[in-house]
C-alpha positions in Angstrom: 0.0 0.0 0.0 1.3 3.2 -0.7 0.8 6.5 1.1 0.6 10.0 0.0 2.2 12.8 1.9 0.1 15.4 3.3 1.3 18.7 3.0 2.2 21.9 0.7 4.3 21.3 -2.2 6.9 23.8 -3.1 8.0 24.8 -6.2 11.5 25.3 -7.6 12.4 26.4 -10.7 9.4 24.7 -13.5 9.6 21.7 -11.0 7.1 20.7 -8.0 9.4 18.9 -5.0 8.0 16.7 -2.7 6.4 18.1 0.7 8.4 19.5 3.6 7.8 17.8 6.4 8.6 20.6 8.9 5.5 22.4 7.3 3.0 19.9 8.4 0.8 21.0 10.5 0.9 18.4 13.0 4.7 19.5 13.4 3.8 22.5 15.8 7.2 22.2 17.9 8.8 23.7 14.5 6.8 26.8 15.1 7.0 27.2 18.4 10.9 26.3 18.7 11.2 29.1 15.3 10.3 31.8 17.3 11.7 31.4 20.8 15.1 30.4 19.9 16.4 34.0 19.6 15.4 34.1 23.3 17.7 31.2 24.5 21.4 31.5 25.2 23.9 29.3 25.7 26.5 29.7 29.0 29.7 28.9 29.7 31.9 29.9 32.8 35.9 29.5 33.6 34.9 28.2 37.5 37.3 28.4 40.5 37.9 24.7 41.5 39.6 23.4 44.6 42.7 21.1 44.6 44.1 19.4 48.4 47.4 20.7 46.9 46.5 24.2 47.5 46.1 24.4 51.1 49.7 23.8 51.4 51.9 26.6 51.1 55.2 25.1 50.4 53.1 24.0 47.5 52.0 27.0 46.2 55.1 28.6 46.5 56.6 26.1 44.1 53.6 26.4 41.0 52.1 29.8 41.6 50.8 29.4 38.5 48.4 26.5 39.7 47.5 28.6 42.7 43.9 29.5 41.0 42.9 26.4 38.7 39.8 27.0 36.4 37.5 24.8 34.9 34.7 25.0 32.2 31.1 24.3 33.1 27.9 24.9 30.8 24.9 26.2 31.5 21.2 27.9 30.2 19.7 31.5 30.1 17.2 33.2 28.6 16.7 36.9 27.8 13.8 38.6 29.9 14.3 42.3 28.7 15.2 43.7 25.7 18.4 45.4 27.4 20.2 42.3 27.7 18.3 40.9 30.7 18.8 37.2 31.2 17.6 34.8 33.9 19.7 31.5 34.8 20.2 29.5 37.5 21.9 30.9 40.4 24.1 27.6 41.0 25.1 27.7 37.1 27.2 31.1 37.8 28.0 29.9 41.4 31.6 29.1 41.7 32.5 31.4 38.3 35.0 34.1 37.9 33.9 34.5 34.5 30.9 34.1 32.4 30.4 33.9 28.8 27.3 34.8 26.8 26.4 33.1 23.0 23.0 34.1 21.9 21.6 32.4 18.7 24.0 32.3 15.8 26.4 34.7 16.9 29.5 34.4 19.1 30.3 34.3 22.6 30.5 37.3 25.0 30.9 38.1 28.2 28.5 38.8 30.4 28.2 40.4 34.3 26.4 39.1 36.9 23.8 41.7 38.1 21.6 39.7 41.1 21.7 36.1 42.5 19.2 34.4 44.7 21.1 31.5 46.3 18.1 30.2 48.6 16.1 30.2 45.1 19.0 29.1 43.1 17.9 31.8 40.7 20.8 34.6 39.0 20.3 37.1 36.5 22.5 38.3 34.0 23.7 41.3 31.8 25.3 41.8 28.2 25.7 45.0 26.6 24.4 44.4 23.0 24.6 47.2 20.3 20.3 46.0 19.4 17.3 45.2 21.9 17.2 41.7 21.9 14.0 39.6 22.1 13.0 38.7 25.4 11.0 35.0 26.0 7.4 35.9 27.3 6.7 34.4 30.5 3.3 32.1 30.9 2.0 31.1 34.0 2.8 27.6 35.7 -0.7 27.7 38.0 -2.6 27.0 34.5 -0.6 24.6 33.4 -1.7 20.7 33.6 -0.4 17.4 33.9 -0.2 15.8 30.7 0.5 18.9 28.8 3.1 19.3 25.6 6.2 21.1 26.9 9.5 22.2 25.3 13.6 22.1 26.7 15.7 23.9 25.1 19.5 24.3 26.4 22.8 23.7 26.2 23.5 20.6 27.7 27.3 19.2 27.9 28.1 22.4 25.6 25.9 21.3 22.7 24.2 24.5 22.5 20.5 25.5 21.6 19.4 21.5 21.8 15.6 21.0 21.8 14.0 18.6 23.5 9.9 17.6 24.1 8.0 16.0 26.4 5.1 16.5 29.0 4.5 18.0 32.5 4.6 14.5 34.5 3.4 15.7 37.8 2.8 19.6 39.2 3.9 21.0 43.1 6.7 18.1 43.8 9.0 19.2 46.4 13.0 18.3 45.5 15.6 18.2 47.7 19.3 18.2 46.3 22.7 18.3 48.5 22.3 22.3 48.9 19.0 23.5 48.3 15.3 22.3 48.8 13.1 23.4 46.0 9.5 23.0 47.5 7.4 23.7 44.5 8.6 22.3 40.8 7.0 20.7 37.7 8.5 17.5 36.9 8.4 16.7 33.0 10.0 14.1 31.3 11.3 16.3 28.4 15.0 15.5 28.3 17.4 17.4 30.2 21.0 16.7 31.0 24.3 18.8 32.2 24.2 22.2 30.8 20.1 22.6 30.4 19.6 24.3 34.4 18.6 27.9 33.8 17.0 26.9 30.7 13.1 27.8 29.9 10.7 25.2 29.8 8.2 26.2 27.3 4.5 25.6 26.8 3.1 25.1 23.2 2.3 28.6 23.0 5.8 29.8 23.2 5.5 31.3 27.2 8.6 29.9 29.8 6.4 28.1 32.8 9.6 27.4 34.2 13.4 27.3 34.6 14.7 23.7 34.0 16.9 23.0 37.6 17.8 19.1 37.8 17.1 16.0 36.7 17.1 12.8 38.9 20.2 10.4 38.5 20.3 8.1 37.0 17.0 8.3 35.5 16.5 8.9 31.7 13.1 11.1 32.2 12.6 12.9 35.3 13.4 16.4 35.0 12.3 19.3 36.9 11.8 23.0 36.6 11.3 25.9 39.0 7.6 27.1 38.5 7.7 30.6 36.8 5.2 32.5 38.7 7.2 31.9 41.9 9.9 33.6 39.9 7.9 36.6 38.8 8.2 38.8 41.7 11.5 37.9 42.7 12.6 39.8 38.9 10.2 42.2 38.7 12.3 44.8 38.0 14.5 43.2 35.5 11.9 42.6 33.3 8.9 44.9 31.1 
């Protein structure tokens, strides 16, 4: 049996081609992904790390050039004001020295910390850009339910601006990590590894109902994200 596929043809030249299949219309994630991704940006910070050898001065005296050892970590942002606004994760920017900025398609530049939040893990950003950028607009998590289509998108493991889909699993979950207790998150089982915390999770309308945080080890599809409207008033002054 042969099937015929659905969609809009388009023309080059005297010539028909065969459909696109990002143009069907059940393939609403290309949409919505289209016109958000100009709001995500990619992290990465040179962190301060700690080394035994350190806390001995006899050894430090003999490499001084080891005496501040960095390392590279990734993390998530996206823009909340057109003046270079951008919310993260506060424990993505915790241990840095300095952080780095890429916004879609363009390169990598650096970027000051403006505000952190430790008890929320929440931290907000700043780059001077010669445009107003496009701010994400934020939804509301109480509306959301269970069951409902969600997006990731992130920079996990330094692969930058990786989108990933799934559902809300479960609403109001309390999480409790080896610093922080988070008594209010949506878990979804939309991918998200190293490098997507401070990321948006996005409903199918394009609104962030929350800021990816963790994921559960070593599970493949338990994620969770800080409900956006318990973020709201926390930034309401860095944002329109």
């Amino acid at each position: 049996m042969r099937y015929r596929r659905p969609g809009r043809k388009i023309k080059t030249g005297d010539t028909l081609s065969a459909p696109v299949a990002s143009q069907h219309p059940f393939n609403t994630f290309v949409q919505v992904v289209d016109a958000v991704k100009e709001g995500v940006v990619s992290i990465e910070t040179q962190d301060r790390t700690s080394n035994r050898y350190l806390d001995d001065s006899f050894f430090r005296y003999l490499f001084p050039e080891l005496n501040k050892p960095r390392t590279t970590s990734f993390g998530t942002g996206f823009i909340i004001h057109p003046k270079g606004y951008i919310l993260t994760n506060e424990h993505v920017i915790h241990q840095a020295e300095q952080v780095y900025v890429k916004l879609w398609n363009t390169k990598q530049t650096p970027a000051e910390i403006v505000w952190t939040n430790h008890e929320r893990d929440l931290a907000v950003l700043r780059i001077h850009h010669p445009e107003a950028l496009k701010p994400l607009k934020l939804g509301s998590s109480a509306e959301t339910k269970t069951g409902e289509w969600v997006i990731a998108i992130g920079n996990p493991l330094g692969f930058d601006h990786t989108v990933t889909v799934g559902v809300i699993s479960a609403k109001n979950r309390p999480l409790k990590t080896a610093e922080r207790y988070y008594p209010n998150v949506m878990q979804t089982d939309a991918a998200i590894n190293p490098g997507n915390s401070g990321g948006p999770l996005i409903n199918i309308y394009g609104e962030v109902i929350g800021v990816n945080v963790a994921v559960a080890q070593p599970s493949q599809s338990i994620g969770f994200a800080i409900a956006i409207d318990s973020i709201k008033p926390l930034i309401k002054r860095f944002i329109l």
